[in-house]
CHARMM internal coordinates of N, CA and C (Angstrom, degrees):
IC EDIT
DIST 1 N 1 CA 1.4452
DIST 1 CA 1 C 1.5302
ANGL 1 N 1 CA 1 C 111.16
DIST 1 C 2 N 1.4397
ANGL 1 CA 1 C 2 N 134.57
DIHE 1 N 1 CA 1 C 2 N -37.70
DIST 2 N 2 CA 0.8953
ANGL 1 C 2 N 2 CA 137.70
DIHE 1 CA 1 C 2 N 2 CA 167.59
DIST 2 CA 2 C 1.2918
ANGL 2 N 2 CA 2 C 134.69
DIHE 1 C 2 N 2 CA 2 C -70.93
DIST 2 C 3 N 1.2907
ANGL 2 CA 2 C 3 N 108.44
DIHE 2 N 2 CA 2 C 3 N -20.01
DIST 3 N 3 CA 1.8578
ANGL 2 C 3 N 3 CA 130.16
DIHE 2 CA 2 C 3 N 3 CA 166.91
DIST 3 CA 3 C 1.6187
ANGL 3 N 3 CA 3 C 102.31
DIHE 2 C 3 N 3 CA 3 C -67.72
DIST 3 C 4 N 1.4768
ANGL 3 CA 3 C 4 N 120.93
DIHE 3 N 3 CA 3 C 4 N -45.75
DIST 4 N 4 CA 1.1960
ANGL 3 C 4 N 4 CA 143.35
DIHE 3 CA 3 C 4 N 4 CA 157.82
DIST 4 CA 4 C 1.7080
ANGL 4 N 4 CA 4 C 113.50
DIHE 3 C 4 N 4 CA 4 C -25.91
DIST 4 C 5 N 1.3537
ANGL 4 CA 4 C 5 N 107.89
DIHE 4 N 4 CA 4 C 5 N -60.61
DIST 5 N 5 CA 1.5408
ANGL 4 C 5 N 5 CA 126.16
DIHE 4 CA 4 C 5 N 5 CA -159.37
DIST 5 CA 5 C 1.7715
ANGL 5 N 5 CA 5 C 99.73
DIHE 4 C 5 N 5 CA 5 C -85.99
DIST 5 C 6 N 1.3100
ANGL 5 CA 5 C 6 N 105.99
DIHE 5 N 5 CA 5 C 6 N -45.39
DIST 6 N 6 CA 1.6380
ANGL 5 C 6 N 6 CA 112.72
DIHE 5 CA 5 C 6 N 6 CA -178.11
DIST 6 CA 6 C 1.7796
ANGL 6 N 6 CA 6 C 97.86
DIHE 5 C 6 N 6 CA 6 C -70.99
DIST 6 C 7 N 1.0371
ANGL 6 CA 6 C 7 N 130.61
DIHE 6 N 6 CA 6 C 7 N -29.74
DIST 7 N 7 CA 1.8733
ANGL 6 C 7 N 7 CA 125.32
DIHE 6 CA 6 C 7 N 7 CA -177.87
DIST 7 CA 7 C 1.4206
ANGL 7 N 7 CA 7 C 108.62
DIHE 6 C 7 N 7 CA 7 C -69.97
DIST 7 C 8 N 1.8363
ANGL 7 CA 7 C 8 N 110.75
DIHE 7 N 7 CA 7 C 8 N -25.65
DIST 8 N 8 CA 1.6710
ANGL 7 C 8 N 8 CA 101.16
DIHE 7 CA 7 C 8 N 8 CA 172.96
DIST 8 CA 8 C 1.6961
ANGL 8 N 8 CA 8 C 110.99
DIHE 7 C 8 N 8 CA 8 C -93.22
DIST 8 C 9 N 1.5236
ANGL 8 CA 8 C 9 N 102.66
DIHE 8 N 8 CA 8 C 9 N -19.36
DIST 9 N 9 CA 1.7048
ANGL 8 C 9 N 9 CA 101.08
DIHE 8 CA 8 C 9 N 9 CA -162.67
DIST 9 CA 9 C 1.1755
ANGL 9 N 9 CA 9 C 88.58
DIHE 8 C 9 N 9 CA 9 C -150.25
DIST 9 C 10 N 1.2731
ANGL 9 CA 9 C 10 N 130.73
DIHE 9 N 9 CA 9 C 10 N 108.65
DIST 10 N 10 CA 1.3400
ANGL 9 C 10 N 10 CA 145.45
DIHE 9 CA 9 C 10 N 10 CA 161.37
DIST 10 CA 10 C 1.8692
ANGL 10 N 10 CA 10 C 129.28
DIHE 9 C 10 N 10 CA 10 C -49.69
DIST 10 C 11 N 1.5387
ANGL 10 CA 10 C 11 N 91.74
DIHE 10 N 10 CA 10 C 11 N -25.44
DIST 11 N 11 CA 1.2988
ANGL 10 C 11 N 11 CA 97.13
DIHE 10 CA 10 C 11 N 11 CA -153.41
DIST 11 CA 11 C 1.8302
ANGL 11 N 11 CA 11 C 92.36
DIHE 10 C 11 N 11 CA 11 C -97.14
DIST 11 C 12 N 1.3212
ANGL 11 CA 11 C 12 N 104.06
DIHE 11 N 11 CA 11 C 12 N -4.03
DIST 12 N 12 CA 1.5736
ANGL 11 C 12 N 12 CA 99.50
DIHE 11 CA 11 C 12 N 12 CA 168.20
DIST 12 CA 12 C 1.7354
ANGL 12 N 12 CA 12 C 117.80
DIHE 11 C 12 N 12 CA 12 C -32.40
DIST 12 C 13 N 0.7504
ANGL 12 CA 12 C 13 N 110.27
DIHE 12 N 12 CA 12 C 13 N -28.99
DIST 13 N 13 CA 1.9170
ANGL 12 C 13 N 13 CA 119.04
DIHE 12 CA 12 C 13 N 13 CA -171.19
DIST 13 CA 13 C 1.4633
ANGL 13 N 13 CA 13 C 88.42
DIHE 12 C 13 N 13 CA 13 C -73.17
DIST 13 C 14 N 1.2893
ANGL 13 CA 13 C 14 N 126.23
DIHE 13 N 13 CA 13 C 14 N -35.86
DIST 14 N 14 CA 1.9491
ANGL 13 C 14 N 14 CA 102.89
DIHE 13 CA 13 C 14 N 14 CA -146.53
DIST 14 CA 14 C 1.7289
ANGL 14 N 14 CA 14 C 92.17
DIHE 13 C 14 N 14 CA 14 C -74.10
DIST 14 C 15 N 1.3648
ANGL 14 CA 14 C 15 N 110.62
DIHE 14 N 14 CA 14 C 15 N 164.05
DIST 15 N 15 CA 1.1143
ANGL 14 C 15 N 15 CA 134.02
DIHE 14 CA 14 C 15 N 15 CA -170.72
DIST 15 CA 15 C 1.5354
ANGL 15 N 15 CA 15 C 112.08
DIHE 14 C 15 N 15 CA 15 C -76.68
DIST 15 C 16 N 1.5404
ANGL 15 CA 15 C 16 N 110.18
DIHE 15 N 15 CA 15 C 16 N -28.06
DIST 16 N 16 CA 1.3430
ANGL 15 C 16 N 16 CA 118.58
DIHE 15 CA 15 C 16 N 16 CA -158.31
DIST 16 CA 16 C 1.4110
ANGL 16 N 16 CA 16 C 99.82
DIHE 15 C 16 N 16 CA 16 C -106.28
DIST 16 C 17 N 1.5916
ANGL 16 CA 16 C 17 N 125.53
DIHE 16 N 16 CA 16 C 17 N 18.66
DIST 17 N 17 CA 1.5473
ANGL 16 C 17 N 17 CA 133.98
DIHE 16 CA 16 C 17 N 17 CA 175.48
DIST 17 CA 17 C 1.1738
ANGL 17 N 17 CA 17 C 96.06
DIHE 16 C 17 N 17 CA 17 C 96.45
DIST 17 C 18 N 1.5985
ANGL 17 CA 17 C 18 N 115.51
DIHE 17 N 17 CA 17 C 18 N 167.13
DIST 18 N 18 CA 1.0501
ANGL 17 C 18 N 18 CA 135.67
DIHE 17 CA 17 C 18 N 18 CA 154.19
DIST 18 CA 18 C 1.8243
ANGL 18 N 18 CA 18 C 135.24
DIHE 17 C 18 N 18 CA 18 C -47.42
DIST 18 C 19 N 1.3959
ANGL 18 CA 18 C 19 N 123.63
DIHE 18 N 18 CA 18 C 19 N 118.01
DIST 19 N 19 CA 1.1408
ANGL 18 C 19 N 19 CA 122.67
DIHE 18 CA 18 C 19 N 19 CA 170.46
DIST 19 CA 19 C 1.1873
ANGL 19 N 19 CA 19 C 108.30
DIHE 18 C 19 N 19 CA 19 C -63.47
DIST 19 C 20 N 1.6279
ANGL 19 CA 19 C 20 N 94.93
DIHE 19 N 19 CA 19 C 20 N 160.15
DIST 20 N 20 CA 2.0078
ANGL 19 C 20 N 20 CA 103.26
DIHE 19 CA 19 C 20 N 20 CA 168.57
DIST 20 CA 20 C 1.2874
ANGL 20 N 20 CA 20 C 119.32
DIHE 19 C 20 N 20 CA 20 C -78.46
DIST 20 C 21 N 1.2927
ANGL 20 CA 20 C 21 N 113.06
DIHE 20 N 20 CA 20 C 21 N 145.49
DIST 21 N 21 CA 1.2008
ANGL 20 C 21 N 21 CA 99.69
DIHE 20 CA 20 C 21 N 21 CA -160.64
DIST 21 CA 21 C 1.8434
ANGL 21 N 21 CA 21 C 118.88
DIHE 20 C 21 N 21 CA 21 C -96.57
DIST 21 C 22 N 1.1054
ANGL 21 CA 21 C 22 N 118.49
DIHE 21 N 21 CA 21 C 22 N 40.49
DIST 22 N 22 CA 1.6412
ANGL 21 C 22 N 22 CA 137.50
DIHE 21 CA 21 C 22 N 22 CA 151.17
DIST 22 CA 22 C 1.6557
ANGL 22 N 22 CA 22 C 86.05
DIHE 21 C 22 N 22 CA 22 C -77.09
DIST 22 C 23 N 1.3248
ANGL 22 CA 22 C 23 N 103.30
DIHE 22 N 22 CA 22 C 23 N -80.57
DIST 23 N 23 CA 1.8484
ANGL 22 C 23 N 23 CA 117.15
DIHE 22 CA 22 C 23 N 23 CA -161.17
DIST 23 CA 23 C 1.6173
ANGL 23 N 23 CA 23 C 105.07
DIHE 22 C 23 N 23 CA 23 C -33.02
DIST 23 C 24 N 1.3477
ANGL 23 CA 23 C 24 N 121.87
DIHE 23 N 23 CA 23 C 24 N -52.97
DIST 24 N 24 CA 1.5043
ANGL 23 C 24 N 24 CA 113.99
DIHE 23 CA 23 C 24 N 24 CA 170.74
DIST 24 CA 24 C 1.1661
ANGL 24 N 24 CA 24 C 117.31
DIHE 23 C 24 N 24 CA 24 C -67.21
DIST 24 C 25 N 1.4819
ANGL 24 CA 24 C 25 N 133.30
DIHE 24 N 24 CA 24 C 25 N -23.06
DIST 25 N 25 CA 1.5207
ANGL 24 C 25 N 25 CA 114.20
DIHE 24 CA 24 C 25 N 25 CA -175.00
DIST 25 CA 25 C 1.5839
ANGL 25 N 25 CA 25 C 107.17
DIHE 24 C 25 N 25 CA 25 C -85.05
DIST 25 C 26 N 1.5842
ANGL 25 CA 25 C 26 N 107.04
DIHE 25 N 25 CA 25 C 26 N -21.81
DIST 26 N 26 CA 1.4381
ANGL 25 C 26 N 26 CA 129.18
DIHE 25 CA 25 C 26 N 26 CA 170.51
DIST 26 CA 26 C 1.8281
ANGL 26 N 26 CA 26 C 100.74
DIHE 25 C 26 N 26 CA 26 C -36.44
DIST 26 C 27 N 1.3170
ANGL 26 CA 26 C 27 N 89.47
DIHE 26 N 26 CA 26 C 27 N -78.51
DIST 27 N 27 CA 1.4718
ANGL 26 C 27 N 27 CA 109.56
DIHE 26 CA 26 C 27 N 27 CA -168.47
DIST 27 CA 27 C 1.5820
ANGL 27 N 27 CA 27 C 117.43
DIHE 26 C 27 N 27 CA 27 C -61.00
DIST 27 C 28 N 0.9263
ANGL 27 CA 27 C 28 N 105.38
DIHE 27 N 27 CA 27 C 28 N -24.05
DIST 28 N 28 CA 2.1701
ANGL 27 C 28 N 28 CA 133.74
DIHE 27 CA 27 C 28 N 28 CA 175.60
DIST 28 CA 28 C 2.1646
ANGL 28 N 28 CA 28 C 91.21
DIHE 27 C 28 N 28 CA 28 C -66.81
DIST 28 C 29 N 1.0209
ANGL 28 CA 28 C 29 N 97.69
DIHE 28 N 28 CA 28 C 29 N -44.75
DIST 29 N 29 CA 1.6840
ANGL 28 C 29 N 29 CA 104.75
DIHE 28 CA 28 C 29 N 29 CA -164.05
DIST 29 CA 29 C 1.6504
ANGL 29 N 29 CA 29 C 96.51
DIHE 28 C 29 N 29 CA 29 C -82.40
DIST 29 C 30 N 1.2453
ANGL 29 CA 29 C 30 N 120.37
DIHE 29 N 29 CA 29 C 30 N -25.77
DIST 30 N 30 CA 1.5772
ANGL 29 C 30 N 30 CA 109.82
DIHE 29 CA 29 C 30 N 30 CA -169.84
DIST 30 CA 30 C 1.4446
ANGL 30 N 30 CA 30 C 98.98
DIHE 29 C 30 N 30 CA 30 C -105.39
DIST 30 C 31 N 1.4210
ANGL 30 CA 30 C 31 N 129.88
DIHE 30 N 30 CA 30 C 31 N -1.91
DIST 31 N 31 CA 1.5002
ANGL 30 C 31 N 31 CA 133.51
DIHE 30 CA 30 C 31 N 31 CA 152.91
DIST 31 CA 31 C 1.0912
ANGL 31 N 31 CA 31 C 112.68
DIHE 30 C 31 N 31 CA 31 C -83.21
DIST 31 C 32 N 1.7555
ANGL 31 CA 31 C 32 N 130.93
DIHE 31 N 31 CA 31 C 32 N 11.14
DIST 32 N 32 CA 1.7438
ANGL 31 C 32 N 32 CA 92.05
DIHE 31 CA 31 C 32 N 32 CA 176.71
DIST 32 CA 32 C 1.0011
ANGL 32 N 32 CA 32 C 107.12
DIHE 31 C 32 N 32 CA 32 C -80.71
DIST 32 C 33 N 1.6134
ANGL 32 CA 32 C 33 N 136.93
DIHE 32 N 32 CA 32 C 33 N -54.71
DIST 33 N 33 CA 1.3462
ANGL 32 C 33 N 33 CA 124.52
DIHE 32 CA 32 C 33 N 33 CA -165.92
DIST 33 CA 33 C 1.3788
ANGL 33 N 33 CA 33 C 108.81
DIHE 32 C 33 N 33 CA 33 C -32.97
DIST 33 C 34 N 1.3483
ANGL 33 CA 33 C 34 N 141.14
DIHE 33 N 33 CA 33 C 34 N -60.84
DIST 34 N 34 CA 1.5027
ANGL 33 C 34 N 34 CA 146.20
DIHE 33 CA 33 C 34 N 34 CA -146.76
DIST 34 CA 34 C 1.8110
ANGL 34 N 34 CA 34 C 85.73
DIHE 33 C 34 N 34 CA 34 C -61.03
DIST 34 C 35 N 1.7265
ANGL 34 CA 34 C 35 N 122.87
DIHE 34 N 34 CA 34 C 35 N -48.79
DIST 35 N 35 CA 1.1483
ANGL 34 C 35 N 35 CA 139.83
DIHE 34 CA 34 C 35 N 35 CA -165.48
DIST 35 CA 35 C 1.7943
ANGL 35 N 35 CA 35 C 117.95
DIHE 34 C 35 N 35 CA 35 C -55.18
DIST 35 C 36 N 1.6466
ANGL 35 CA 35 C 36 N 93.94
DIHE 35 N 35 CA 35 C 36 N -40.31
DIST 36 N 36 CA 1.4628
ANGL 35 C 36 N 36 CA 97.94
DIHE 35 CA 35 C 36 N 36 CA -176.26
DIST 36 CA 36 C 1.3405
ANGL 36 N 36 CA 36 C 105.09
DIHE 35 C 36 N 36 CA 36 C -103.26
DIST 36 C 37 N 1.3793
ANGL 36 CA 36 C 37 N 131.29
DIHE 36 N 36 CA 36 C 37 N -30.23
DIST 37 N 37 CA 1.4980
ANGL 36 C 37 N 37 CA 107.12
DIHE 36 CA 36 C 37 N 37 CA 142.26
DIST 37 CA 37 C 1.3525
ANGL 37 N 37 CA 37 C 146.67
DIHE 36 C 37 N 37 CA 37 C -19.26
DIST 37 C 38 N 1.4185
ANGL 37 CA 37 C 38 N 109.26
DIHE 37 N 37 CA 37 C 38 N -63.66
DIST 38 N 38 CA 1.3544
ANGL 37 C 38 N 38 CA 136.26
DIHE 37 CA 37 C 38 N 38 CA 159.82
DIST 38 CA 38 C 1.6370
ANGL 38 N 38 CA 38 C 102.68
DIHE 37 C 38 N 38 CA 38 C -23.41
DIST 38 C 39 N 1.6522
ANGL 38 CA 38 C 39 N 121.82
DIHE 38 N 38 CA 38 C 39 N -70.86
DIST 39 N 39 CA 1.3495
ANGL 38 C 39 N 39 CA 145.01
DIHE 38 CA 38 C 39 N 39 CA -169.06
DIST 39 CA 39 C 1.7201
ANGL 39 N 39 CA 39 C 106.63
DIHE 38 C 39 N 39 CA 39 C -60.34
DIST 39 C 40 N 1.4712
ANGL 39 CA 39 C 40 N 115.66
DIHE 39 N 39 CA 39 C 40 N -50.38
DIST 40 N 40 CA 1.2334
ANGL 39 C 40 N 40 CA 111.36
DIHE 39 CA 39 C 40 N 40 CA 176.61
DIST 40 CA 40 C 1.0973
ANGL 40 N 40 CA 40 C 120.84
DIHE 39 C 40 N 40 CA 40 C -75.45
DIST 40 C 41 N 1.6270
ANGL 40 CA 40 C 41 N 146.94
DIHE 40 N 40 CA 40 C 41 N -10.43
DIST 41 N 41 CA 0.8724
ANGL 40 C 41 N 41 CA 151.22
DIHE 40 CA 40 C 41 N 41 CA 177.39
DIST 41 CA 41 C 1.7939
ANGL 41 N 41 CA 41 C 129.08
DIHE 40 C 41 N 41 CA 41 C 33.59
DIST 41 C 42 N 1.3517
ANGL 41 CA 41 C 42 N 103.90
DIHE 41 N 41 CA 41 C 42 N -94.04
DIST 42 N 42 CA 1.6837
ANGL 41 C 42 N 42 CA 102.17
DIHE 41 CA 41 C 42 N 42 CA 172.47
DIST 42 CA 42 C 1.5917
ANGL 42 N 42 CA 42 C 109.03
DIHE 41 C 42 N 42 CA 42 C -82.02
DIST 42 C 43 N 1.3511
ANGL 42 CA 42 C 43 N 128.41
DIHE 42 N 42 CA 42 C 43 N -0.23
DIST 43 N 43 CA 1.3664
ANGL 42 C 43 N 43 CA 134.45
DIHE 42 CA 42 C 43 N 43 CA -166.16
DIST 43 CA 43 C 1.7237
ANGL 43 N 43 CA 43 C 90.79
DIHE 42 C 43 N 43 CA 43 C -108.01
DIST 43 C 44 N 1.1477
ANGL 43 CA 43 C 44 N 114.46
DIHE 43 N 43 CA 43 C 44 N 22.84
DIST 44 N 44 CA 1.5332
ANGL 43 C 44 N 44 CA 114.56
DIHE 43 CA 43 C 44 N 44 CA 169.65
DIST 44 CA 44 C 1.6729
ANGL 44 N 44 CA 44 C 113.11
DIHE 43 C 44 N 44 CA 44 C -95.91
DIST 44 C 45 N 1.3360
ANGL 44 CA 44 C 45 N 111.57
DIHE 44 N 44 CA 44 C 45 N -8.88
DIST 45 N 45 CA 1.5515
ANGL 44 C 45 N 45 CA 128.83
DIHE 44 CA 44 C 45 N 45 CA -174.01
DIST 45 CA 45 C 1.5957
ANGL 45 N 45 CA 45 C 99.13
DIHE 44 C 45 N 45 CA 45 C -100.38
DIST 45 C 46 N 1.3796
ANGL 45 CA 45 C 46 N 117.73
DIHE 45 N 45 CA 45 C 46 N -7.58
DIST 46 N 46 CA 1.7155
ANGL 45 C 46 N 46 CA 113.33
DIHE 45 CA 45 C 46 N 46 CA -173.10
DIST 46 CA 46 C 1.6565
ANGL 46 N 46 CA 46 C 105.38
DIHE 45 C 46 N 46 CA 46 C -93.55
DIST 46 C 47 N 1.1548
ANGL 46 CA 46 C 47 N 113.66
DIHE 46 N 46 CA 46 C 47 N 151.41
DIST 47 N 47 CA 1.8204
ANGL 46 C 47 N 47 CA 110.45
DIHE 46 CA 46 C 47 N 47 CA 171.30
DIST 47 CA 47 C 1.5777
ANGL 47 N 47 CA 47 C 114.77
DIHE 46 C 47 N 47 CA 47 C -28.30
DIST 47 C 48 N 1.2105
ANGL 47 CA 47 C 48 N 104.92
DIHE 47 N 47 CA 47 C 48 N -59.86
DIST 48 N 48 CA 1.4284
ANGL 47 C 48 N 48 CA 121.96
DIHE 47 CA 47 C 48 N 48 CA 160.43
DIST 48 CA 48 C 1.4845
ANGL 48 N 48 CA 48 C 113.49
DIHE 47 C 48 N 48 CA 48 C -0.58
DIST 48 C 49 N 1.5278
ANGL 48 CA 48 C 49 N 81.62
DIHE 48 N 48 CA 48 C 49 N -79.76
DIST 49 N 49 CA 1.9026
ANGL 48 C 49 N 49 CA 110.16
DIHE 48 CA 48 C 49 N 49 CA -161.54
DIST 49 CA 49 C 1.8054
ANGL 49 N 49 CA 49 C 103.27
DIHE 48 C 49 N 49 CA 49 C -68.58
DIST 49 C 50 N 1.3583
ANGL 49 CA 49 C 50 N 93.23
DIHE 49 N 49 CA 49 C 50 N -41.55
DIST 50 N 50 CA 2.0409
ANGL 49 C 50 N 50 CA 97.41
DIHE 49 CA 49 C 50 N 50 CA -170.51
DIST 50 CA 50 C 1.6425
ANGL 50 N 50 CA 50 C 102.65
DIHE 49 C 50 N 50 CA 50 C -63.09
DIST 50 C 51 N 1.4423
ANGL 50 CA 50 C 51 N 115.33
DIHE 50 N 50 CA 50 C 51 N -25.06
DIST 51 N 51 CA 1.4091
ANGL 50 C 51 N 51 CA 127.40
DIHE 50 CA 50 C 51 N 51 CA -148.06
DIST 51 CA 51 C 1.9741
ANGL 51 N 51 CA 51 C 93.74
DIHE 50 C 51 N 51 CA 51 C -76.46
DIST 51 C 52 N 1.8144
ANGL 51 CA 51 C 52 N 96.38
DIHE 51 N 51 CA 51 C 52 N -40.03
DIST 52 N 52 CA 1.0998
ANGL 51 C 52 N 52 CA 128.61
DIHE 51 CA 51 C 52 N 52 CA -173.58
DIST 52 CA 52 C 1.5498
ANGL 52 N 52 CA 52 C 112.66
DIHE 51 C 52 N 52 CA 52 C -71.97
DIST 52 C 53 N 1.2175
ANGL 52 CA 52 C 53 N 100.33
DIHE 52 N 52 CA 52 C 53 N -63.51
DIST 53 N 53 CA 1.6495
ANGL 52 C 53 N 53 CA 97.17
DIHE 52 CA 52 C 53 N 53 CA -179.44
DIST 53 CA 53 C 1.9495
ANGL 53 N 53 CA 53 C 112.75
DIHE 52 C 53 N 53 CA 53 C -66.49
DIST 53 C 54 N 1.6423
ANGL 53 CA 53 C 54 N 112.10
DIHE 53 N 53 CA 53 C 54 N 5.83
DIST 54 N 54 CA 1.2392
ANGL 53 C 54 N 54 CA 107.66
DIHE 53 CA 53 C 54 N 54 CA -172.74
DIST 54 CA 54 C 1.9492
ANGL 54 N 54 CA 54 C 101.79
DIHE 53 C 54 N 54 CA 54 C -89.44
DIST 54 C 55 N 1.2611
ANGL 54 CA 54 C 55 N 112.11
DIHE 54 N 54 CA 54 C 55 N -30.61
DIST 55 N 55 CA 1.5454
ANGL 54 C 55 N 55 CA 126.59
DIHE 54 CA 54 C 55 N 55 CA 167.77
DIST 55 CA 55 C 1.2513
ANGL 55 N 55 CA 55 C 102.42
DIHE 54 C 55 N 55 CA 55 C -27.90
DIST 55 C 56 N 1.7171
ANGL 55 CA 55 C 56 N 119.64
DIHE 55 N 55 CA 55 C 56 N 145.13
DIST 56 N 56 CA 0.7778
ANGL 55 C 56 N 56 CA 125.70
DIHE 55 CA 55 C 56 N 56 CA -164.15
DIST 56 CA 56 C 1.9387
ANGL 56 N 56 CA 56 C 109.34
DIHE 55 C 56 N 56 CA 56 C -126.26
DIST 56 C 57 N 1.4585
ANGL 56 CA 56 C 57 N 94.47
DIHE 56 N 56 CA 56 C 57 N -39.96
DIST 57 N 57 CA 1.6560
ANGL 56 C 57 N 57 CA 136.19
DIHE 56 CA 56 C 57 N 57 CA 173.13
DIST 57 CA 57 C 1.2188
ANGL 57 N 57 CA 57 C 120.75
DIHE 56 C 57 N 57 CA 57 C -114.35
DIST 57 C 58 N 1.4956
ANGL 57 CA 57 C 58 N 125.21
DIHE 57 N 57 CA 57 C 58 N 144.43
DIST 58 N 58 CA 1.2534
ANGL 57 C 58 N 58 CA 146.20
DIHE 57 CA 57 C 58 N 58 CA 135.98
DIST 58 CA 58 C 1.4163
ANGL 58 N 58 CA 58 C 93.99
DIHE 57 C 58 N 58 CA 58 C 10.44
DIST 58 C 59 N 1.1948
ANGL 58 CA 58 C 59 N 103.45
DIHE 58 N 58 CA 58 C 59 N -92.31
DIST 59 N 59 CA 1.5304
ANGL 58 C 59 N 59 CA 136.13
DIHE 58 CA 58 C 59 N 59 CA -157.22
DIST 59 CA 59 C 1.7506
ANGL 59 N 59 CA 59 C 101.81
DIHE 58 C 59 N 59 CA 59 C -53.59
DIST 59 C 60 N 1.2711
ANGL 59 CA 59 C 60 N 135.34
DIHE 59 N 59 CA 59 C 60 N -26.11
DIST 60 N 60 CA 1.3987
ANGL 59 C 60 N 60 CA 123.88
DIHE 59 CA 59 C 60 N 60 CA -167.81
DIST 60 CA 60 C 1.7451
ANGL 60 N 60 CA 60 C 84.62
DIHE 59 C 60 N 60 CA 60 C -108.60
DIST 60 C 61 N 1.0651
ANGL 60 CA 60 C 61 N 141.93
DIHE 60 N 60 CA 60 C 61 N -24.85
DIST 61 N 61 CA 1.6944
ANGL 60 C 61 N 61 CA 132.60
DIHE 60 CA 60 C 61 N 61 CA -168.99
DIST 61 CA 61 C 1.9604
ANGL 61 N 61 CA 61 C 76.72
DIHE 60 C 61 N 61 CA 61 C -79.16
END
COOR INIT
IC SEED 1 N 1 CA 1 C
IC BUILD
């Protein structure tokens, strides 16, 4: 039930209650880069990856 509750609202865990949930998808959207980094790993040294880590916005990754 709780795997359940964290798949709509993540922030169920924090101590200080639940965020709204704009504010987490907010904050979900300004972590992907850090996110798809993470995924490419050694393919961050390929054209690919440099092309990638040169993004600045949402909108240019």
């Amino acid at each position: 039930m709780i795997a359940r509750a964290a798949e709509t609202n993540c922030s169920i865990f924090r101590r200080q209650g639940m965020k709204d949930l704009d504010v987490v998808i907010k904050d979900y959207l300004n972590n992907t880069k850090y996110c798809v980094q993470n995924m490419l790993r050694e393919l961050q040294e390929t054209p690919r990856g440099k092309k990638f880590l040169e993004c600045q916005t949402l909108e240019q990754i």
